[in-house]
C-alpha positions in Angstrom: 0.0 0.0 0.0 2.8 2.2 0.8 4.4 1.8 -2.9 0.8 2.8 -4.0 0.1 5.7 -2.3 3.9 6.9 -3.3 3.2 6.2 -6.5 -0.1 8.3 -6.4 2.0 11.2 -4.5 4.0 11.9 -7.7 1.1 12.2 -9.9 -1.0 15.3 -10.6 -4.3 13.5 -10.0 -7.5 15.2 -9.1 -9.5 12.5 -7.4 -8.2 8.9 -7.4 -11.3 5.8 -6.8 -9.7 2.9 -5.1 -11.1 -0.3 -4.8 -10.3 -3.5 -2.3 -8.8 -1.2 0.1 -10.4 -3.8 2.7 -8.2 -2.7 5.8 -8.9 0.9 7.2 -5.5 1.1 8.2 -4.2 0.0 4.6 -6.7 3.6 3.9 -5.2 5.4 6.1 -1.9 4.6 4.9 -2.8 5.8 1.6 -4.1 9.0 2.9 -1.4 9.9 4.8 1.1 9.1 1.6 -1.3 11.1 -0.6 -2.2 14.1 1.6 -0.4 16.9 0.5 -1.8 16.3 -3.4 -5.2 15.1 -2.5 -6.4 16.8 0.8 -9.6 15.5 0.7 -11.3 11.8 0.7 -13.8 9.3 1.8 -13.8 5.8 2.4 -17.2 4.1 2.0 -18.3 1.4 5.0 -20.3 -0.9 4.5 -21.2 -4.7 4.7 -18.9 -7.5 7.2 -16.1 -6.2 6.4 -15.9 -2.9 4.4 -16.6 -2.2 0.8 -13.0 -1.9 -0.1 -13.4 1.4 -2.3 -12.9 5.3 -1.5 -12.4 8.5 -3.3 -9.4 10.6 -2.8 -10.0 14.2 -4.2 -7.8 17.7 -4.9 -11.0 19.3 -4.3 -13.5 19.2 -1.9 -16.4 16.3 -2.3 -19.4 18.1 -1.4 -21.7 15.1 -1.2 -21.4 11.4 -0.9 -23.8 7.9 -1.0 -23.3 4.6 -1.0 -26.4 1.9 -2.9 -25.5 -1.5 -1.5 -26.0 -4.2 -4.1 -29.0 -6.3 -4.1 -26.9 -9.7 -4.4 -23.4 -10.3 -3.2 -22.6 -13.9 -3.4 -23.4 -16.8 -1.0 -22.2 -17.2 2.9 -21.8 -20.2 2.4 -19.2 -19.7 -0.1 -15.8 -19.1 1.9 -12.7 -19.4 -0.2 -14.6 -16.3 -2.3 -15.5 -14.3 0.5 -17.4 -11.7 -2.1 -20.6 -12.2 0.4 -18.6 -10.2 3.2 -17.4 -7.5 1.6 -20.0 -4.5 1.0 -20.1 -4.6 -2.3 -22.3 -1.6 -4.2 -22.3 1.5 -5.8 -20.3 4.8 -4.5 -21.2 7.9 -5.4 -19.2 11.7 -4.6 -20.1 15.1 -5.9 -17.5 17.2 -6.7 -17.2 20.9 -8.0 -14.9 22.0 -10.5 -14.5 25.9 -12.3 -18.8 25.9 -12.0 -19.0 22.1 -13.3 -20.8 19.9 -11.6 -19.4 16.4 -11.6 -20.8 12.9 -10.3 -17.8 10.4 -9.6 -19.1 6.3 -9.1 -16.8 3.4 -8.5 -17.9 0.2 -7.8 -16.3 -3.3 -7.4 -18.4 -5.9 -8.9 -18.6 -9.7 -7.5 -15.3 -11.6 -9.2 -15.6 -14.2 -11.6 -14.2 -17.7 -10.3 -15.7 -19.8 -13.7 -15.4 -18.2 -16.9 -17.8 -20.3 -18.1 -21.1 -18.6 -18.8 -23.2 -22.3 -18.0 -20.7 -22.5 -14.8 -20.4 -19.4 -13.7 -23.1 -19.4 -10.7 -22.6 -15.5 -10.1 -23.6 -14.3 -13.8 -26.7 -13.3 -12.8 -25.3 -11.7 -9.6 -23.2 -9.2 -11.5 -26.1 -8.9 -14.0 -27.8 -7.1 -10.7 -24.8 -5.0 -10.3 -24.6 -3.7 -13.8 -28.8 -3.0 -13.7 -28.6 -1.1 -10.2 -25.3 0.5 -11.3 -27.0 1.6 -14.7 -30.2 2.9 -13.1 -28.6 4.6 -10.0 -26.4 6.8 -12.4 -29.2 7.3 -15.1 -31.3 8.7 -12.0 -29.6 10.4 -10.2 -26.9 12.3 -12.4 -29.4 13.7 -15.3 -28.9 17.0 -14.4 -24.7 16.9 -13.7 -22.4 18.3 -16.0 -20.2 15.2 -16.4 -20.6 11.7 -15.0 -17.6 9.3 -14.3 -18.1 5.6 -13.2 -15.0 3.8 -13.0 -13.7 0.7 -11.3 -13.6 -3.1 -11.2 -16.4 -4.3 -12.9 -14.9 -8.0 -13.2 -17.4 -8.4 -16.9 -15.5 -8.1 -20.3 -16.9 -6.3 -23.1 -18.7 -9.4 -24.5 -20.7 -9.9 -21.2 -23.8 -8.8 -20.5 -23.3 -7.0 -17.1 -20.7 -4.6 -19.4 -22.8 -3.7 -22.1 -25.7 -3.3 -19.4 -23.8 -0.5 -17.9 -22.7 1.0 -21.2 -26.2 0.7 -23.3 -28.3 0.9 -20.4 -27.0 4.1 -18.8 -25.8 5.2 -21.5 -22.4 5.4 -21.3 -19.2 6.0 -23.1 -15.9 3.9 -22.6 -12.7 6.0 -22.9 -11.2 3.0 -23.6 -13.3 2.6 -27.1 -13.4 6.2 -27.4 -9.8 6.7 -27.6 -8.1 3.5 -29.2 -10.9 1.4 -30.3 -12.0 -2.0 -28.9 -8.7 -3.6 -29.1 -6.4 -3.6 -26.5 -7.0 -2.6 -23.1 -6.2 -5.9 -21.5 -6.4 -5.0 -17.5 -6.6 -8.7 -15.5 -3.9 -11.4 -16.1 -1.8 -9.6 -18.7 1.7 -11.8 -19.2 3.7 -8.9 -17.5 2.1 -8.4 -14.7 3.8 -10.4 -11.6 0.4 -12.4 -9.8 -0.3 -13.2 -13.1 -0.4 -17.5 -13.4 0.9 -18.9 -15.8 -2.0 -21.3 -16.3 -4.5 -18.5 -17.0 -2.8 -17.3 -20.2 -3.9 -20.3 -22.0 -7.5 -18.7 -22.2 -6.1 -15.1 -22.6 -2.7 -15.1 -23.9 -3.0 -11.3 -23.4 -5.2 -10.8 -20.9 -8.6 -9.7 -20.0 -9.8 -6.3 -20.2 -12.0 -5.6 -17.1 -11.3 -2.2 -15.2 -12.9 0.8 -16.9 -13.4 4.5 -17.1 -16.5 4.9 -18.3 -18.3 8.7 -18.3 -21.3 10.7 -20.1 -21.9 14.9 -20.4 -25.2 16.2 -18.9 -27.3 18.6 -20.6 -25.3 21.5 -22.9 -22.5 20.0 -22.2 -20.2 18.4 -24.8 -17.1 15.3 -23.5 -15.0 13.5 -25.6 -12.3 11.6 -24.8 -8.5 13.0 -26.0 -6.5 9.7 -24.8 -6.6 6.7 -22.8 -3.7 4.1 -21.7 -2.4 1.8 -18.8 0.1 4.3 -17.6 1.8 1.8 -14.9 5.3 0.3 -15.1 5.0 -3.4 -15.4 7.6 -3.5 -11.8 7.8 -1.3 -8.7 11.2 0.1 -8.4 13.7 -1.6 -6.8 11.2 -4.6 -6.4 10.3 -7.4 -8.8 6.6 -6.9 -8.3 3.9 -5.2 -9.9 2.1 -2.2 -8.2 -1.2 -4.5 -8.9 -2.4 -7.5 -10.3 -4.4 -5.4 -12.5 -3.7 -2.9 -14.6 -4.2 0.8 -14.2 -6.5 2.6 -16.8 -5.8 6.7 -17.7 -8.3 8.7 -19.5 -8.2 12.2 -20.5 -11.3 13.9 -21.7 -12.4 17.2 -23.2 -15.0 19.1 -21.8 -17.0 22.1 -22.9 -20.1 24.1 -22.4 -21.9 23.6 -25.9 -23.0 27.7 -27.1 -26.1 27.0 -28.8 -29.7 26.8 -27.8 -29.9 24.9 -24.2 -31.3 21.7 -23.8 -34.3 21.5 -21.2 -33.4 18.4 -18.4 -36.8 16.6 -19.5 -35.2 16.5 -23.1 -31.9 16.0 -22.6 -33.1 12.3 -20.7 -35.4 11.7 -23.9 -32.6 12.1 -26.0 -30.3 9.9 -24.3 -33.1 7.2 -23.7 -33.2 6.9 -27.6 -29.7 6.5 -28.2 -28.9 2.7 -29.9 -32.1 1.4 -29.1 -32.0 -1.8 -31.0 -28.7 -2.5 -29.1 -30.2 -1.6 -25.6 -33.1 -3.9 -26.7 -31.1 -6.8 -27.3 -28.8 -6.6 -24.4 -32.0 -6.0 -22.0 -33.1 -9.0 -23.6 -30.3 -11.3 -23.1 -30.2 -10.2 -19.8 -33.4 -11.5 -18.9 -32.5 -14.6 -20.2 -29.6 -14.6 -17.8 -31.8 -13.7 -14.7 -34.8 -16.1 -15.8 -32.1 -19.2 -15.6 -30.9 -17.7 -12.3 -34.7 -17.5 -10.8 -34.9 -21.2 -11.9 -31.3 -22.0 -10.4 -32.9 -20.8 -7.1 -35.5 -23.1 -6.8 -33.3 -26.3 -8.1 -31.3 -25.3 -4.6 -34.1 -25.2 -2.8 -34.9 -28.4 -4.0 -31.5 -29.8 -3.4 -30.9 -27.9 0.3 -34.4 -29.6 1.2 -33.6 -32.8 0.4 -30.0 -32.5 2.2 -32.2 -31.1 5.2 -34.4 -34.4 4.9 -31.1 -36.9 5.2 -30.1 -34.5 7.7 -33.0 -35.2 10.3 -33.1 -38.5 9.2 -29.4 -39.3 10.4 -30.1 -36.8 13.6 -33.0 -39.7 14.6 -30.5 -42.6 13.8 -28.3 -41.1 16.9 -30.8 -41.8 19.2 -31.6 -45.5 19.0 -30.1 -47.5 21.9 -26.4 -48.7 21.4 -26.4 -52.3 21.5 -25.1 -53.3 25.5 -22.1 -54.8 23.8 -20.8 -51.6 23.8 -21.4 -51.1 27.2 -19.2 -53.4 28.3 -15.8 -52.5 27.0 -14.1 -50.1 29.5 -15.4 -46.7 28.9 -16.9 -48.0 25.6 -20.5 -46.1 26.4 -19.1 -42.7 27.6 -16.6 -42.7 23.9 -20.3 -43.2 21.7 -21.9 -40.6 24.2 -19.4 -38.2 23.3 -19.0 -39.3 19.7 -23.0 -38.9 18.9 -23.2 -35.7 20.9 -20.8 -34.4 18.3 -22.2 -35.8 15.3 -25.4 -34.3 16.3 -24.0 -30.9 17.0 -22.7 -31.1 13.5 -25.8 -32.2 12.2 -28.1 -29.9 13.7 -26.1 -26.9 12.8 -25.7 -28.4 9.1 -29.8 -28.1 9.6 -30.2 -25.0 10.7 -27.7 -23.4 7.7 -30.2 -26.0 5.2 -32.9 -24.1 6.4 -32.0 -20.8 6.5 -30.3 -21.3 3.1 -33.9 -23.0 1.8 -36.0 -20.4 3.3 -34.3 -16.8 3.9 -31.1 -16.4 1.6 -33.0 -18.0 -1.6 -35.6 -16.5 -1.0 -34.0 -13.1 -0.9 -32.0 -13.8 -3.6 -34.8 -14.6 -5.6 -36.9 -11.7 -5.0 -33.7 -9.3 -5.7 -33.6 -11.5 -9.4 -37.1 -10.7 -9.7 -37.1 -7.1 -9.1 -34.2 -6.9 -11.2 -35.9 -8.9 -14.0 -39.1 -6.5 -13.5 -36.8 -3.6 -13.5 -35.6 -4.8 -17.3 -39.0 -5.3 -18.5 -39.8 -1.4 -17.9 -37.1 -0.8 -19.5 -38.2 -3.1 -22.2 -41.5 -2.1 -22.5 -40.4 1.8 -22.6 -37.8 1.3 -25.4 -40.9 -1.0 -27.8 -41.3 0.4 -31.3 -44.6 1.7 -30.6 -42.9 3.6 -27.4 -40.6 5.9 -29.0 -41.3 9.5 -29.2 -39.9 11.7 -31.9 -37.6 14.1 -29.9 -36.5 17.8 -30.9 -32.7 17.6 -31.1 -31.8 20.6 -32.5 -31.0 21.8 -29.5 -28.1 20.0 -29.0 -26.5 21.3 -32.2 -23.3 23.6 -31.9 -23.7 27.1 -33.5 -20.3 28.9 -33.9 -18.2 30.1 -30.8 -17.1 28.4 -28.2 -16.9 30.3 -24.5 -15.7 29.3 -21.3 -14.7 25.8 -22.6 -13.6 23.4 -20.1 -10.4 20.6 -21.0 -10.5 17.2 -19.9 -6.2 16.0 -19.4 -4.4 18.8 -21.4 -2.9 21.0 -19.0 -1.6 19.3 -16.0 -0.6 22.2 -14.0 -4.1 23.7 -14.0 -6.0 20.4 -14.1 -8.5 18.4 -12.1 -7.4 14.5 -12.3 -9.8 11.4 -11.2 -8.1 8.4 -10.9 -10.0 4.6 -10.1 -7.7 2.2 -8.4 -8.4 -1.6 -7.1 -6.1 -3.2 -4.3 -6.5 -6.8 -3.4 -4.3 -7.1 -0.3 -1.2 -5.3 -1.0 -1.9 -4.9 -5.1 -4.1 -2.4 -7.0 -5.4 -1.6 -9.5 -6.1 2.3 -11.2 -8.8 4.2 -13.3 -7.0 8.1 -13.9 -9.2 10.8 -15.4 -7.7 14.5 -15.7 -10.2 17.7 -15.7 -8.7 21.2 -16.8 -10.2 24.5 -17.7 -9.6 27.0 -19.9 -11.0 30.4 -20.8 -11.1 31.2 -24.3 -12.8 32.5 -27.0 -13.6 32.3 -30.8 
């Protein structure tokens, strides 16, 4: 943590989003390291033990929430440990030279199968990329520039990606600036905790960390660069400063001099944007939830049966040992002993069955459900026979350009926002740089 937050003390950053910064004192560290560059920040706690991601910011963050995901993995599942971490949506308000800009970073559950008919959390992260999508579309309509960057553990092929791109909408600096190949953030061969073993899927990597953003209303964003800006080694050490990748965007920013756009239109006109694309990716993301609802009850069906053999084995323990037993010295108090424990274990193997069967499927069902109803608004909103025609010429440029705002081209004047992940003593970065600049034409 220590190389980190160096590493981030040399920079010109403006706000840096970290991610799996599980230990308060492992934030603290950081803070301390980062202080004199990025006075303010605010680390978001939540679930058994902490979400893992805060904001780190030049300016001051004027405002700050936290949505905790509807599904987080299973309890039950401890080598993955997702379920105990507070996984969700952060959200912080900054303001910069009269813009108003909405920062999000979020972690999303990781990916232990990568494949689709194996991977038991697919419809898990498919939550996180609705809620994510939503959250932002709601609640940043009227900001001048929205940022969401962080560990979204989905590639751009999966669903939960294109979900958060499509959905929101969203633009990915990544695409924007070089295209869609390239990128690669997770097990790239350079990168020191990458195995050996997982380069036979991905010879180069998987791309999976993102800065994504979108301009509000008469405002106009584009991105001017984006790259993974991190030496592949520490100095002086043979390890990397992560074991994923750190993303840097740059994006321009300006006030758009024409005729302004009203809020109320500016959200119609972003609601029509690709709408055949949205469509289909709603649609295979139903698909996804509907074989998650019906995953649910086929463990409810095998939990209940478990359960069954359970109680059935509990009444075994308490026929009478045979009296042969009784006989050998200390023979009878050895079996009391040995079925006390076995039905210790058992009972308490019960009582998870049954609260497994009855509370945690059963919440996890209803948040698939909601979810699921949550696309079909969505659906049923974007139909053909929905779409309204919408007035655009407001959005149109007409001549000069005043009081223009760059995104990452003059560092000594800028405003920088940086997304970082660390898993234990590794992390991973998102870096976004904000400058203004007065001019006319």
């Amino acid at each position: 943590m220590e190389d980190i937050g160096k590493y981030i003390s040399t920079q010109s950053y403006d706000v840096v989003l970290l991610q799996e910064v599980w230990k308060h004192e492992n934030y603290y560290t950081i803070r301390k390291l980062v202080a004199s560059v990025l006075p303010y920040s605010y680390y978001f706690d939540s679930g058994i033990i902490g979400t893992g991601t805060c904001i780190f910011s030049k300016v001051r963050i004027n405002d700050v929430a936290f949505h905790h995901f509807g599904l987080n993995g299973y309890p039950h599942k401890l080598m993955h440990g997702d379920w105990f971490g507070g996984k969700g949506l952060g959200l912080g308000q900054i303001d910069f030279k009269g813009f108003n800009i909405h920062i999000f970073t979020s972690h999303y559950h990781a990916t232990y199968n990568y494949n689709p008919i194996k991977d038991v959390y697919l419809g898990h992260r498919v939550v996180h990329g609705v809620e994510s999508a939503q959250w932002i579309k709601l609640s940043s309509s009227s900001a001048d520039l929205t940022i969401y960057a962080g560990d979204f553990n989905t590639e751009p092929k999966d669903i939960p990606y294109q979900i958060v791109r499509y959905v929101t909408p969203l633009c990915d600096a990544w695409v924007e600036a070089n295209g869609v190949d390239g990128g690669e953030t997770s097990e790239t061969p350079s990168n020191s905790y990458t195995h050996r073993s997982s380069l036979k899927e991905s010879p180069n990597g998987k791309r999976i960390d993102y800065i994504m953003y979108k301009s509000g209303p008469n405002i106009h964003a584009e991105t001017i660069s984006c790259s993974l800006p991190l030496p592949d080694r520490i100095p002086g050490k043979n390890l990397s400063y992560s074991d994923h990748e750190a993303v840097a965007a740059k994006i321009f920013l300006r006030r758009k001099d024409s005729k302004p756009m009203s809020t109320r239109d500016f959200i119609r006109l972003q609601s029509c944007k690709e709408i055949d694309v949205k469509r289909n990716v709603v649609e295979n993301a139903k698909s996804i939830l509907d074989n998650s609802i019906r995953n649910t009850s086929v463990m409810k069906s095998i939990y209940i049966c478990i359960l069954l053999i359970c109680l059935l084995l509990l009444f075994i323990t308490f026929v009478p040992v045979p009296e042969a037993v009784s006989r050998f010295p200390g023979g009878s108090t050895l079996v009391d002993i040995f079925l006390f424990l076995v039905r210790l274990i058992l009972i308490v193997v019960m009582c998870y069955l049954g609260l497994m069967s009855s509370l945690f499927l059963k919440r996890e069902r209803h948040a698939l459900r909601s979810t699921l109803s949550t696309l079909d608004c969505i659906l049923e909103n974007h139909s053909p026979g929905s779409r309204q025609s919408i007035d655009t010429t407001s959005a149109t440029s007409s001549g000069g350009i005043q009081n223009y705002s760059k995104v990452g081209v003059l560092p000594p004047i800028g405003e920088k926002i940086a997304s970082s992940d660390s898993g234990g003593d590794v992390s991973k970065h998102s870096i976004l740089t904000v400058e203004e600049n007065d001019n006319q034409e």
